[in-house]
MIDOSE-1310 file (N, C-alpha, C; in nm, 2 decimals, decimal comma, always signed):
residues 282
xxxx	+1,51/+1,96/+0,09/+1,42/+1,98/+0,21/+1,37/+1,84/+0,25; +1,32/+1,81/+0,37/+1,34/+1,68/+0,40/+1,19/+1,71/+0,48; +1,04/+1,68/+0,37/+0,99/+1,73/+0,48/+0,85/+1,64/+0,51; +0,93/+1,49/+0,57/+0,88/+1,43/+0,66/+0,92/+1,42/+0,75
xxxx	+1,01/+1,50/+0,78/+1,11/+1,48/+0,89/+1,04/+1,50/+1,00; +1,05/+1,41/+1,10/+0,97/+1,41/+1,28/+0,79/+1,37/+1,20; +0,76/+1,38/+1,12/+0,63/+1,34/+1,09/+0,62/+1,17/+1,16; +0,49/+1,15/+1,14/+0,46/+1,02/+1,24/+0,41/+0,92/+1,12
xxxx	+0,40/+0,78/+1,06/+0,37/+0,72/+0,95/+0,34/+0,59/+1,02; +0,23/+0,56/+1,02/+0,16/+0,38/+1,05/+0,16/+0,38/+0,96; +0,19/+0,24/+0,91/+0,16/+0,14/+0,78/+0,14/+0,00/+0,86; +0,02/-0,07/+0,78/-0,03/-0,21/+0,79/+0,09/-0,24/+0,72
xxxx	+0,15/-0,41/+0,73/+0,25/-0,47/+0,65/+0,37/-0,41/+0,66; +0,47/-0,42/+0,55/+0,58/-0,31/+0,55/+0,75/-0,40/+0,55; +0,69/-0,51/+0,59/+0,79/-0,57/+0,62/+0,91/-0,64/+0,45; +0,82/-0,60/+0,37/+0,90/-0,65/+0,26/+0,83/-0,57/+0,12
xxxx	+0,81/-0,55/+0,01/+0,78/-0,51/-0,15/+0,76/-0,38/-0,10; +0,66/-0,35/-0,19/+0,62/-0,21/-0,22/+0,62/-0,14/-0,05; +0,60/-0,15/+0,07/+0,53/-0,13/+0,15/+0,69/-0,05/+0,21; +0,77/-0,19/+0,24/+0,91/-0,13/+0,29/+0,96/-0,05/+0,18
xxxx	+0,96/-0,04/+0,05/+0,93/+0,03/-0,06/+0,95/+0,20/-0,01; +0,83/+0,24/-0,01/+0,76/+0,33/+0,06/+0,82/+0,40/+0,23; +0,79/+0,29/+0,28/+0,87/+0,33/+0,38/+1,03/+0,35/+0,42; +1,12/+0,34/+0,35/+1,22/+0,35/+0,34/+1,22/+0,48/+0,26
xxxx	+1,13/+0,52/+0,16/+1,16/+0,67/+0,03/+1,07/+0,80/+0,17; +1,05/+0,74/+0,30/+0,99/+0,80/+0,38/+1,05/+0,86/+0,48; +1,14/+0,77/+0,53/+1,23/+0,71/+0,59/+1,36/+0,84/+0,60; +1,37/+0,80/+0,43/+1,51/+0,91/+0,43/+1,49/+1,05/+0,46
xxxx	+1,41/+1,09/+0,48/+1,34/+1,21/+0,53/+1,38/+1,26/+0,67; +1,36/+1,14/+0,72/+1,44/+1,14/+0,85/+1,27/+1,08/+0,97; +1,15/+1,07/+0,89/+1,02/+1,07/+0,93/+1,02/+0,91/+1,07; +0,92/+0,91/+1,11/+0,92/+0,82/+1,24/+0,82/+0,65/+1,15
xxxx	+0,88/+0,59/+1,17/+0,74/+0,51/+1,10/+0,74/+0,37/+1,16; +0,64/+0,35/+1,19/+0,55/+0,23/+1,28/+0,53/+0,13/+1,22; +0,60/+0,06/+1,17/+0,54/-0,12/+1,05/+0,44/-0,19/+1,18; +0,30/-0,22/+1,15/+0,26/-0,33/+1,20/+0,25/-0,48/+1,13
xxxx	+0,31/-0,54/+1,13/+0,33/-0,69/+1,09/+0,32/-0,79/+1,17; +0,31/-0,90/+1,12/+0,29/-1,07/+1,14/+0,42/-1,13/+1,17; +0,53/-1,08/+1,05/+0,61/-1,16/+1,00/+0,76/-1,14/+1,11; +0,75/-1,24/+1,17/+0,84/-1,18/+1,27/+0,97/-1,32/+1,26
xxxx	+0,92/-1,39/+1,14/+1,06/-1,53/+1,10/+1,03/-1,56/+0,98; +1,17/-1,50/+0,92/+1,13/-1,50/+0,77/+1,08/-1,68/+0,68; +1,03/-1,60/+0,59/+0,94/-1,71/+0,52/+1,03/-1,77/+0,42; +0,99/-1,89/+0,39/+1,05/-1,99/+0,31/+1,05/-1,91/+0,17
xxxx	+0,98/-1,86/+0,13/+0,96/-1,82/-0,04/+0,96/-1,64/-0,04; +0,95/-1,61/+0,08/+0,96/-1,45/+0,06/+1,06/-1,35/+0,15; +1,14/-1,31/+0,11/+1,21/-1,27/+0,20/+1,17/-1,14/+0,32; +1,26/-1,11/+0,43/+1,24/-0,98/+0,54/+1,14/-1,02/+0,64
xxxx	+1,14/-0,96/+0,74/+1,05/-0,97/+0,80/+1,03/-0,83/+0,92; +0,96/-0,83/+0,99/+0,91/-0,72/+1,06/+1,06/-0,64/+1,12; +1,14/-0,69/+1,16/+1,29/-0,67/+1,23/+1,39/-0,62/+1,14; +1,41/-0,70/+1,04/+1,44/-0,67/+0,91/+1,46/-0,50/+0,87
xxxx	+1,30/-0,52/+0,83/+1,24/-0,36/+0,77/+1,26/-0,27/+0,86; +1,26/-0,31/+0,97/+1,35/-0,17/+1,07/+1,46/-0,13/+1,07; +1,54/-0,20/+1,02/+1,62/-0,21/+1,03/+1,72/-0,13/+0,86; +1,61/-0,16/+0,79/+1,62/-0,08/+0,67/+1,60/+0,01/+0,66
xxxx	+1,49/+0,07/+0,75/+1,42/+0,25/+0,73/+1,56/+0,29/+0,81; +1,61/+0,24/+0,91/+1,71/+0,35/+1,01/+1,82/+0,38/+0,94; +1,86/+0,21/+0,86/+1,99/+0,25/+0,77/+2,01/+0,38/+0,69; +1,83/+0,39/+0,63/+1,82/+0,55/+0,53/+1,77/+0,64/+0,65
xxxx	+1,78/+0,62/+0,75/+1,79/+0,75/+0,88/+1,62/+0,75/+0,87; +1,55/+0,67/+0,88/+1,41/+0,68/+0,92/+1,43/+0,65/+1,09; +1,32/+0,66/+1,15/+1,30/+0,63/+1,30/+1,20/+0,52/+1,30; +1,26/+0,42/+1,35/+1,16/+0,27/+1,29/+1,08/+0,26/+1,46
xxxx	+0,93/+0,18/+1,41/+0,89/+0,12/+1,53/+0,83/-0,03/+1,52; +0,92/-0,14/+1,53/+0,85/-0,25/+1,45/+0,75/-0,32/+1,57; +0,59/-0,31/+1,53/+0,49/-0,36/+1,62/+0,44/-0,50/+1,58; +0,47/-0,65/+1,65/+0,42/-0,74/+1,57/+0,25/-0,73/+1,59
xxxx	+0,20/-0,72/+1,50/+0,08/-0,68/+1,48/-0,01/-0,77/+1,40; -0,14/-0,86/+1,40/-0,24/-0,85/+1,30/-0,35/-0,81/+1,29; -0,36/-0,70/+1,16/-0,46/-0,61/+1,21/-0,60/-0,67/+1,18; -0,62/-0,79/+1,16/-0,76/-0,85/+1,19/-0,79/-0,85/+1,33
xxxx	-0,73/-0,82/+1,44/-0,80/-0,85/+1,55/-0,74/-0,69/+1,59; -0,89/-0,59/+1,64/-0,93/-0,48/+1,68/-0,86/-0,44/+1,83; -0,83/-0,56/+1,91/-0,70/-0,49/+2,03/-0,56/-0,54/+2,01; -0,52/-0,58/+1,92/-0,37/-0,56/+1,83/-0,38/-0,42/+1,76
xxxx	-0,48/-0,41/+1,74/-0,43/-0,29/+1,61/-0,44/-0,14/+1,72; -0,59/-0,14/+1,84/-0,59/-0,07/+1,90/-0,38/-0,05/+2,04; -0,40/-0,16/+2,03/-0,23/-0,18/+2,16/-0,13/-0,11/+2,06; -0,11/-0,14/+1,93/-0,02/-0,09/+1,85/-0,06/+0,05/+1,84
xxxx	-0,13/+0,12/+1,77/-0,17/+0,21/+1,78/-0,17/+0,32/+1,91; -0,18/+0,27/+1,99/-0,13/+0,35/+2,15/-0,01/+0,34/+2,18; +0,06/+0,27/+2,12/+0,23/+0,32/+2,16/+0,28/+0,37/+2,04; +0,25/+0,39/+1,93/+0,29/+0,50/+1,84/+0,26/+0,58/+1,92
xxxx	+0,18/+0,63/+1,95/+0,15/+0,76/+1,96/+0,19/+0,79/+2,08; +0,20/+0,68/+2,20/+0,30/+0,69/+2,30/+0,46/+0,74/+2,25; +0,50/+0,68/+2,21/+0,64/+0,67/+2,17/+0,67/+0,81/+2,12; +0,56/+0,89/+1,96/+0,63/+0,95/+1,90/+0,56/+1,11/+1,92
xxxx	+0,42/+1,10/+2,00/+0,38/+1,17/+2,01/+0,21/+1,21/+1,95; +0,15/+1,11/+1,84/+0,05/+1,18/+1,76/+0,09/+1,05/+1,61; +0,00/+1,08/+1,56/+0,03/+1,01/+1,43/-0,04/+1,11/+1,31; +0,02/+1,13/+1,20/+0,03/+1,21/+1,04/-0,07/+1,17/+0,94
xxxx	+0,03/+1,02/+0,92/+0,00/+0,95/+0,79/-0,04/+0,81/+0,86; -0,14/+0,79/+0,76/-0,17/+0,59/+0,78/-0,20/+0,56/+0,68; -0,10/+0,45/+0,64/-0,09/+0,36/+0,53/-0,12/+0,26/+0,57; -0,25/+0,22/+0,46/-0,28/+0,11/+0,48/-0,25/-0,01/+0,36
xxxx	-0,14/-0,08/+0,40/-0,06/-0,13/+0,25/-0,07/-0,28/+0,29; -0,11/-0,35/+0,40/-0,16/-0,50/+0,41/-0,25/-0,54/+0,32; -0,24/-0,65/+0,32/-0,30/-0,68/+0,15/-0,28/-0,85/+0,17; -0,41/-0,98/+0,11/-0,36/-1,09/+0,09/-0,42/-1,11/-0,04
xxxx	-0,34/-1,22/-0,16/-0,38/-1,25/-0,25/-0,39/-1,41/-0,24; -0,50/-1,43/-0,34/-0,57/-1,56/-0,38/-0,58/-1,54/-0,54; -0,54/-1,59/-0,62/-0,58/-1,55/-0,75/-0,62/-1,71/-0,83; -0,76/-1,68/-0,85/-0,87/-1,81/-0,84/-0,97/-1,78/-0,85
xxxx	-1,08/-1,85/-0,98/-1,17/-1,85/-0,97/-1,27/-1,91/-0,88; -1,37/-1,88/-0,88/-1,48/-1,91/-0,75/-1,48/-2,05/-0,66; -1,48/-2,12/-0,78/-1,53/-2,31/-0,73/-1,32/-2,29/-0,71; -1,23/-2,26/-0,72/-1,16/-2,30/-0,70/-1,05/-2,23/-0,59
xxxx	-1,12/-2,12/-0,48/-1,13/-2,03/-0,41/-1,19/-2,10/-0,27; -1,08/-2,12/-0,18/-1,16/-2,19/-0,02/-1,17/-2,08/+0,07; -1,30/-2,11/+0,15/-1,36/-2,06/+0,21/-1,24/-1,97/+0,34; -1,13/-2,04/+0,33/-1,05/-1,98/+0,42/-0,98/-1,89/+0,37
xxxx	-0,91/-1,91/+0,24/-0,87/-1,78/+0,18/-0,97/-1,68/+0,15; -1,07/-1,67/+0,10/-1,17/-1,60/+0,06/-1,15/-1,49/+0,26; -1,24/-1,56/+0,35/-1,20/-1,47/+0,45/-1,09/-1,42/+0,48; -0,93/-1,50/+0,49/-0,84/-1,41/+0,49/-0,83/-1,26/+0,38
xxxx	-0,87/-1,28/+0,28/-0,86/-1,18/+0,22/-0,95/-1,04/+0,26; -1,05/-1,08/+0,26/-1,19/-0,95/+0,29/-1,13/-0,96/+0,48; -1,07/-1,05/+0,53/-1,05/-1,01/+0,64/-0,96/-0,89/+0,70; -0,84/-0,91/+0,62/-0,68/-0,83/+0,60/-0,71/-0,72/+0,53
xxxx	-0,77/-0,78/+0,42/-0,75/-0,60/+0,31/-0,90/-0,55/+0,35; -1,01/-0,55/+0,40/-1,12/-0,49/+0,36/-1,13/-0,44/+0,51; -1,17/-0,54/+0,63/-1,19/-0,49/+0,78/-1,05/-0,44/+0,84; -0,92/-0,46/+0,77/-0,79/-0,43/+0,84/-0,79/-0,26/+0,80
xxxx	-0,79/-0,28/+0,66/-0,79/-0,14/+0,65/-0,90/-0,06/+0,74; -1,07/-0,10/+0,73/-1,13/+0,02/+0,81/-1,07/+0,01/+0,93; -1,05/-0,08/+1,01/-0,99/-0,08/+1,13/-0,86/+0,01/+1,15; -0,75/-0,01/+1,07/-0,64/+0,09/+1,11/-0,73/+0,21/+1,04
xxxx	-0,77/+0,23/+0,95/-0,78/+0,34/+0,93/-0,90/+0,44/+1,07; -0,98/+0,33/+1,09/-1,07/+0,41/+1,20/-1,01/+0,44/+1,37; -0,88/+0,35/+1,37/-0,81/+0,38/+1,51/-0,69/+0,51/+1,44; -0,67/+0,51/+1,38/-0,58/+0,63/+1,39/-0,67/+0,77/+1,36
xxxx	-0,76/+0,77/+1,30/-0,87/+0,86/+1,27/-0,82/+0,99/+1,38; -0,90/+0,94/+1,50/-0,86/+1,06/+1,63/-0,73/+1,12/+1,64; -0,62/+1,05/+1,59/-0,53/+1,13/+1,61/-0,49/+1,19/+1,47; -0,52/+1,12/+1,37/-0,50/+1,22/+1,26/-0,58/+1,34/+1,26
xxxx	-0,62/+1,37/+1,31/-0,72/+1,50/+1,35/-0,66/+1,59/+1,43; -0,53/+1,57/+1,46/-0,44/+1,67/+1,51/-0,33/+1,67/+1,48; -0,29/+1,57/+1,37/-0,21/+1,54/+1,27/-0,15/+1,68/+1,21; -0,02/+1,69/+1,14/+0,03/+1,78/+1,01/+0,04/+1,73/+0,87
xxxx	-0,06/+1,83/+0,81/-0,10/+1,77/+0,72/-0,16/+1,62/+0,70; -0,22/+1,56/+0,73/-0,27/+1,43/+0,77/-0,32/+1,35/+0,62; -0,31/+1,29/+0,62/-0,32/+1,15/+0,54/-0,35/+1,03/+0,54; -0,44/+0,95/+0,44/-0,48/+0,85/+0,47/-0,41/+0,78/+0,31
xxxx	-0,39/+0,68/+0,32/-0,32/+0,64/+0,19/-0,36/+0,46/+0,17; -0,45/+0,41/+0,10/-0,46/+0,28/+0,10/-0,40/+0,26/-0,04; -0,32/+0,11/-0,06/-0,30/+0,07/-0,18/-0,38/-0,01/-0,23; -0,49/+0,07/-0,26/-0,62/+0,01/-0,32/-0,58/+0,05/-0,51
xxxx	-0,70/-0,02/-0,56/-0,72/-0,01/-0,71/-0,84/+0,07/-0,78; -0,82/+0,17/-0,87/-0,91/+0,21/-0,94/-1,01/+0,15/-0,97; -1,17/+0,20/-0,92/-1,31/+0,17/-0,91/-1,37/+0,07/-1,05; -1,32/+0,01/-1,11/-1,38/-0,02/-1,23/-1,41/-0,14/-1,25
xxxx	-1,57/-0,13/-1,22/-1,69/-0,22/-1,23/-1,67/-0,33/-1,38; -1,64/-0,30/-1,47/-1,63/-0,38/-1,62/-1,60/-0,56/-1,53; -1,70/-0,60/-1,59/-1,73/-0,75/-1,55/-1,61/-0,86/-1,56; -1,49/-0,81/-1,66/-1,38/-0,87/-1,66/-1,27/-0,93/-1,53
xxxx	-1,30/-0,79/-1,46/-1,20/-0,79/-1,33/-1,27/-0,89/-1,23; -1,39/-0,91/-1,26/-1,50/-1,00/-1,14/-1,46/-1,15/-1,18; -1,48/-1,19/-1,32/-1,47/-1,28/-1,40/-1,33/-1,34/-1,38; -1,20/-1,30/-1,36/-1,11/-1,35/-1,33/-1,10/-1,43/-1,22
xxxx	-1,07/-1,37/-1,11/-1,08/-1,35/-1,04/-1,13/-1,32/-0,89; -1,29/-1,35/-0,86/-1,36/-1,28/-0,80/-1,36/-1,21/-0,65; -1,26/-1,35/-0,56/-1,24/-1,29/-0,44/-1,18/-1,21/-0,38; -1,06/-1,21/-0,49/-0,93/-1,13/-0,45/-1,02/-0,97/-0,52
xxxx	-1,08/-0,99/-0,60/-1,12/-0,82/-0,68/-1,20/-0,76/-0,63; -1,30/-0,87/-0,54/-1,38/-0,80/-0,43/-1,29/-0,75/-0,34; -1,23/-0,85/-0,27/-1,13/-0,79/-0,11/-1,04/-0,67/-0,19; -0,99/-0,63/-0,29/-0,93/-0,54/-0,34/-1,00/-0,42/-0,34
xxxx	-1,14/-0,44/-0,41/-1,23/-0,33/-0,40/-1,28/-0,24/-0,31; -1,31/-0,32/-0,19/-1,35/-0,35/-0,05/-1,26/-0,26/+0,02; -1,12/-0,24/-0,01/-1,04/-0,12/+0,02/-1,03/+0,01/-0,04; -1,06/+0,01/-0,16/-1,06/+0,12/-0,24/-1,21/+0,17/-0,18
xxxx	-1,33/+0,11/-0,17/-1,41/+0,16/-0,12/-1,47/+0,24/+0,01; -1,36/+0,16/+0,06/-1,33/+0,25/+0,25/-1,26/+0,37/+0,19; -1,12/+0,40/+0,14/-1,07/+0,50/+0,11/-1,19/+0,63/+0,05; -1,21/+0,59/-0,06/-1,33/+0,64/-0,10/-1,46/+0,72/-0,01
xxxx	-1,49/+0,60/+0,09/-1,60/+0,72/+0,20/-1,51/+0,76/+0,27; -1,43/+0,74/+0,29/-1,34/+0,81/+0,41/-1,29/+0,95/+0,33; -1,30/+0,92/+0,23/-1,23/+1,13/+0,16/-1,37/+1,18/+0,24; -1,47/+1,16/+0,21/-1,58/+1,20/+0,22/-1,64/+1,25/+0,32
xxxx	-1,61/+1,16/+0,45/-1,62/+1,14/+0,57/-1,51/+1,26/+0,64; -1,43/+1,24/+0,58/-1,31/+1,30/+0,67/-1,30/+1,42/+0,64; -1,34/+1,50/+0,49/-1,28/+1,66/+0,41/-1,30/+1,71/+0,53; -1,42/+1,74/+0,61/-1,43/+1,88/+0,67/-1,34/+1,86/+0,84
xxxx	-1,26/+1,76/+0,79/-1,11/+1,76/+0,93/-1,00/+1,79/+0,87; -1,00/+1,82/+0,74/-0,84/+1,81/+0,69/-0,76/+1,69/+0,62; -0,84/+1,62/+0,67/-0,77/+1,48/+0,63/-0,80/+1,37/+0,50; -0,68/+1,38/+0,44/-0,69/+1,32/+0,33/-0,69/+1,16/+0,30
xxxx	-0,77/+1,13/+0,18/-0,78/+0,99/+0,17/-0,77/+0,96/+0,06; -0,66/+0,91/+0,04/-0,66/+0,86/-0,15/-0,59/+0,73/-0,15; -0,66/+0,66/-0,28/-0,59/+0,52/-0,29/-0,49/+0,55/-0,40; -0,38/+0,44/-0,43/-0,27/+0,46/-0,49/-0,25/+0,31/-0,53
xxxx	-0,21/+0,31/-0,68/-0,19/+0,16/-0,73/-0,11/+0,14/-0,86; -0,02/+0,07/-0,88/+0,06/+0,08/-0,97/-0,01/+0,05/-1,12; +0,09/+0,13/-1,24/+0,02/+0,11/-1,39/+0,05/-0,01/-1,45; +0,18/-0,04/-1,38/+0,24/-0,15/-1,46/+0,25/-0,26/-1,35
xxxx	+0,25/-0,39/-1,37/+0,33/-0,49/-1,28/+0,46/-0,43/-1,20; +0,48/-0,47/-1,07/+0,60/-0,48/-1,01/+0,71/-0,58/-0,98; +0,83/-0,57/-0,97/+0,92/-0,69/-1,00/+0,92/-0,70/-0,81; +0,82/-0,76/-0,73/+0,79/-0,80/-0,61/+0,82/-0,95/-0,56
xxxx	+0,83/-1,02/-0,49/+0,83/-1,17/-0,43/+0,67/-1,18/-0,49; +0,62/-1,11/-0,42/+0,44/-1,14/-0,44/+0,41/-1,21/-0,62; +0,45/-1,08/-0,69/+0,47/-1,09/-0,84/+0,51/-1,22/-0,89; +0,65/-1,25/-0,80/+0,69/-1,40/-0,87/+0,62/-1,51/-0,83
xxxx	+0,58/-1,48/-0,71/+0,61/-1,62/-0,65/+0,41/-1,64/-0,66; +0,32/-1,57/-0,71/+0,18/-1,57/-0,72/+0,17/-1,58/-0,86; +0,19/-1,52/-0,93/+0,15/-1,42/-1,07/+0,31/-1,50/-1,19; +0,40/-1,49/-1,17/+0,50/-1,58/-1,24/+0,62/-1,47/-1,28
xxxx	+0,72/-1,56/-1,27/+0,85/-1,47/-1,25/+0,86/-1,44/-1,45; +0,79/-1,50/-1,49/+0,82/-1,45/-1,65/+0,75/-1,29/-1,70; +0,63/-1,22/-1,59/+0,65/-1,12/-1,59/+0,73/-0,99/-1,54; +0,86/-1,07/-1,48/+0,97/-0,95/-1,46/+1,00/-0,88/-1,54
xxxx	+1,01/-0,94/-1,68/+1,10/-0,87/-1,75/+1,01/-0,75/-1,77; +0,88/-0,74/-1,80/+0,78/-0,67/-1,84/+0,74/-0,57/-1,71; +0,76/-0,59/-1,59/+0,77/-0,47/-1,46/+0,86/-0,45/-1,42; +0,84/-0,31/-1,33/+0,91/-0,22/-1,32/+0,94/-0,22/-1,16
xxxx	+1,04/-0,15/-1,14/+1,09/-0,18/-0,97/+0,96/-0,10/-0,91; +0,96/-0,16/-0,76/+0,90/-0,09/-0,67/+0,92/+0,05/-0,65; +1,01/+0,08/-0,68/+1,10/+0,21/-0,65/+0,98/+0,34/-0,72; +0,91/+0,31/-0,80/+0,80/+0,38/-0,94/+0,70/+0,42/-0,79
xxxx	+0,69/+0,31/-0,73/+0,58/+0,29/-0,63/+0,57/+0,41/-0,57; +0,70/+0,35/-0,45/+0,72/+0,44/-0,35/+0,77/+0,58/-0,40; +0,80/+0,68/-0,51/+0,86/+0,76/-0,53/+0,65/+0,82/-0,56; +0,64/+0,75/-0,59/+0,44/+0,83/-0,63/+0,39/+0,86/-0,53
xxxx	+0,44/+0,76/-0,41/+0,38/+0,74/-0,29/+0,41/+0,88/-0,20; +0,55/+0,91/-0,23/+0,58/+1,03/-0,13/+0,57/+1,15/-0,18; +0,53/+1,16/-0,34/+0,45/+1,30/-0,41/+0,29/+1,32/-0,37; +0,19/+1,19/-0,39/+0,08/+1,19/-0,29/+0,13/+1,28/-0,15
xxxx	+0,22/+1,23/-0,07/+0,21/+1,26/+0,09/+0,20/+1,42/+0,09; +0,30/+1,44/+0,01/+0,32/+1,56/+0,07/+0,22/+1,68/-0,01; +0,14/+1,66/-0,05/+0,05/+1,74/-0,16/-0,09/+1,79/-0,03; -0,11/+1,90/-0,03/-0,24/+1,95/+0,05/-0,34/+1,88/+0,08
xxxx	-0,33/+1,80/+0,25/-0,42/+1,75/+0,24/-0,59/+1,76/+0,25; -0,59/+1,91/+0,26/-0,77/+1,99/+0,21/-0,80/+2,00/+0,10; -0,68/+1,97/-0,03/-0,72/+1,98/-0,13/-0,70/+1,86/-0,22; -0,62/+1,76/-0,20/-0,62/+1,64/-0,24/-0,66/+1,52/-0,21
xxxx	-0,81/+1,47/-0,21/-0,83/+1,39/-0,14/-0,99/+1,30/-0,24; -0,96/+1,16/-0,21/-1,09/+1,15/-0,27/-1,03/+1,09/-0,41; -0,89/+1,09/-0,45/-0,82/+1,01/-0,57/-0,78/+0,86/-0,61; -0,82/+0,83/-0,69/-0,78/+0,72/-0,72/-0,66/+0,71/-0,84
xxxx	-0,53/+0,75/-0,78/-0,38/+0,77/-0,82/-0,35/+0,63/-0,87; -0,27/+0,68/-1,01/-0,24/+0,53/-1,10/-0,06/+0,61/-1,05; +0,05/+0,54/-1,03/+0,17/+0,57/-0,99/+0,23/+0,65/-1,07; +0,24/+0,64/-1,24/+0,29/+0,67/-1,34/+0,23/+0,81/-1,38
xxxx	+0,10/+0,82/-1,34/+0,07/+0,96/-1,38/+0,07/+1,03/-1,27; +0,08/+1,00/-1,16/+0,11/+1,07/-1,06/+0,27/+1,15/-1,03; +0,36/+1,07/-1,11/+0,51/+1,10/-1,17/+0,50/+1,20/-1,23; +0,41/+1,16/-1,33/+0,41/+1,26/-1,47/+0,38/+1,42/-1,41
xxxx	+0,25/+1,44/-1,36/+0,21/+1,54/-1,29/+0,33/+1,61/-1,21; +0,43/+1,51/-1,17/+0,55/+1,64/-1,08/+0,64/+1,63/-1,15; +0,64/+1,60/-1,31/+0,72/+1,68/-1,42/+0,83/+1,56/-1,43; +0,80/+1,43/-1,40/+0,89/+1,31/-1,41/+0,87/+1,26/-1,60
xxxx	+0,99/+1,26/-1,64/+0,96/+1,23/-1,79/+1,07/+1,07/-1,77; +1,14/+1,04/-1,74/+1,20/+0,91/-1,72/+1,18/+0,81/-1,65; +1,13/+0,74/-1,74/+1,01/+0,63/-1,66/+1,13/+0,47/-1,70; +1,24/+0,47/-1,80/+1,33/+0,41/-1,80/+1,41/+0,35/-1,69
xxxx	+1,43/+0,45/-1,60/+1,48/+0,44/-1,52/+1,44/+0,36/-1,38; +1,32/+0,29/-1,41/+1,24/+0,20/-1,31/+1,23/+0,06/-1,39; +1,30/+0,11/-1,47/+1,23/-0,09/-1,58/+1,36/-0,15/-1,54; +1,28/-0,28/-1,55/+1,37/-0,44/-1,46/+1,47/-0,49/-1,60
xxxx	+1,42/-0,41/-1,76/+1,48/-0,43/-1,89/+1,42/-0,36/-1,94; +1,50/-0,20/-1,95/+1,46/-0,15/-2,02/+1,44/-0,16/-2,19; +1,35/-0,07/-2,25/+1,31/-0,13/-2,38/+1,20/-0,25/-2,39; +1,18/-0,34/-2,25/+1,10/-0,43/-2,30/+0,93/-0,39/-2,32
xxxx	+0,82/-0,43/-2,33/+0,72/-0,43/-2,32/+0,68/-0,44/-2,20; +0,58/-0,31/-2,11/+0,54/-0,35/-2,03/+0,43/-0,38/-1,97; +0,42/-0,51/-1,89/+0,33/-0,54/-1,86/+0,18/-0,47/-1,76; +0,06/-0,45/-1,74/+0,00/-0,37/-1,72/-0,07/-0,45/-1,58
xxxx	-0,11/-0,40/-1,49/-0,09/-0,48/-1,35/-0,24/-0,47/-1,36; -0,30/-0,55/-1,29/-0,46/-0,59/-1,23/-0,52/-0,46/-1,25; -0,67/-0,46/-1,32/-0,74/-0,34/-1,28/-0,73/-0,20/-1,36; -0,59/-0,19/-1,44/-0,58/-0,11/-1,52/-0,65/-0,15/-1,67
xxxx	-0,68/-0,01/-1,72/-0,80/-0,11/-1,82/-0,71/-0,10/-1,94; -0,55/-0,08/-1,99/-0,50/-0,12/-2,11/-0,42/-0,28/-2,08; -0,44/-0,32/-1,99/-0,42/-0,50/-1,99/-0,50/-0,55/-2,12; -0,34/-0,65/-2,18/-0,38/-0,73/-2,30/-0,48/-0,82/-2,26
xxxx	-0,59/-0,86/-2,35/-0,65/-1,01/-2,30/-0,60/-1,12/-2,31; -0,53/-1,13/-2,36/-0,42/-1,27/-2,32/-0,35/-1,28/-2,20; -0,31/-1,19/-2,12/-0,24/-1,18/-1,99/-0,36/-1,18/-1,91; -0,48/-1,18/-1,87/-0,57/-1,19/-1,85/-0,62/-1,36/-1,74
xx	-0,59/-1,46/-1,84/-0,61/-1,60/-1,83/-0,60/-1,65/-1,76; -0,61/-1,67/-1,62/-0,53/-1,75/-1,53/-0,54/-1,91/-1,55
């Protein structure tokens, strides 16, 4: 059964990891999906870009709309947002999967990254999420999906860290009012975030390519990603989804099958609370 099929999908980002990820396990469905991105000439250190990723969802028979988009500024996101819905008719689902990292303590944290971050992940998200709102309200089955991280205050995650865990938080916490805000329309709001590290550009080229061996493909991601979608959205809403249990729950027992070396040790990604303290240290 193929049943995102003609459904309508905004996603912030999209153009490369987990996001095109996602969109492509959406894609093969045959579903319509909207990438808003920046990246419109690929980057020195990371591959794909907005053109690219469309080009990937159609190969798996998705219906691509690549918008160059940044959704820090409220008439980009508003113009994009109106030709989705021009184009395909209404919009479903909105993913909100844009995201920037800084990983840095305070004194060594600039003023400019610090706002890119809470700019992109914190106001980008409420923004797509509050312009598609009206139409997800006549949406099927409707959804809100941020790749935000499990709420957990423990002083460690601040201590590392602080800007990026705030701007991280900052999304999980929109998702969060927004279940709340939204139940009595139907519409669902849950954040989603991986248990383990991902074998991503982001991963290597931030965080260090020596934990590949220890994560797992994106693929873990996007397969959680499209068990969330399709789950009742009156009745599922308001979660804070770790990937791996969210597998588990649709009767997934082969988790081998996503490791970058199988058998190794794996590594446990930001925010989950069985992270070694040694991997911790920046």
């Amino acid at each position: 059964m193929s049943f995102f099929k003609d459904k309508t999908i905004v996603m912030s980002g999209g153009s490369r990891g987990v996001g095109l990820e996602i969109a492509k396990a959406l894609g093969k469905d045959g579903a319509n999906i909207a990438i808003l991105a920046k990246t419109t000439e690929p980057h020195p250190k990371l591959p794909g870009t907005l053109y690219t990723a469309a080009e990937d969802i159609e190969k798996v028979g998705g219906n691509a709309l690549p918008l160059v988009c940044d959704i820090r500024f409220e008439e980009q996101v508003q113009d994009s947002v109106s030709q989705v819905v021009e184009k395909f008719g209404g919009i479903d689902i909105c993913i909100n999967n844009a995201s920037a990292i800084h990983l840095s303590d305070t004194l060594n944290t600039p003023m400019k990254r610090y706002d890119l971050m809470h700019n992109i992940n914190v106001r980008g998200t409420f923004l797509l999420s509050q312009t598609c709102i009206p139409h997800l309200k006549n949406g099927n089955n409707p959804h809100i999906l941020t790749l935000g991280p499990p709420l957990d205050i423990a002083r460690k995650w601040f201590g590392i860290t602080l800007a990026y865990t705030t701007a991280k938080y900052g999304m999980s916490l929109i998702a969060h009012g927004l279940a709340e805000e939204l139940g009595e329309f139907g519409i669902a709001s849950n954040c989603l975030w991986p248990r383990t590290a991902l074998d991503t550009a982001a991963v290597q080229n931030v965080i260090g390519s020596e934990l590949v061996k220890g994560s797992r493909k994106p693929s873990i991601y996007a397969d959680a990603a499209y068990a969330v979608l399709k789950r009742d959205s009156s009745d599922c809403t308001g979660n804070f989804f770790l990937d791996q249990d969210v597998l588990e729950e649709e009767g997934v027992t082969d988790f081998e099958q996503y490791a970058i070396e199988p058998g190794q040790q794996l590594v446990s990604d930001f925010f989950v609370d069985d992270n070694p303290e040694d991997w911790m240290q920046l």
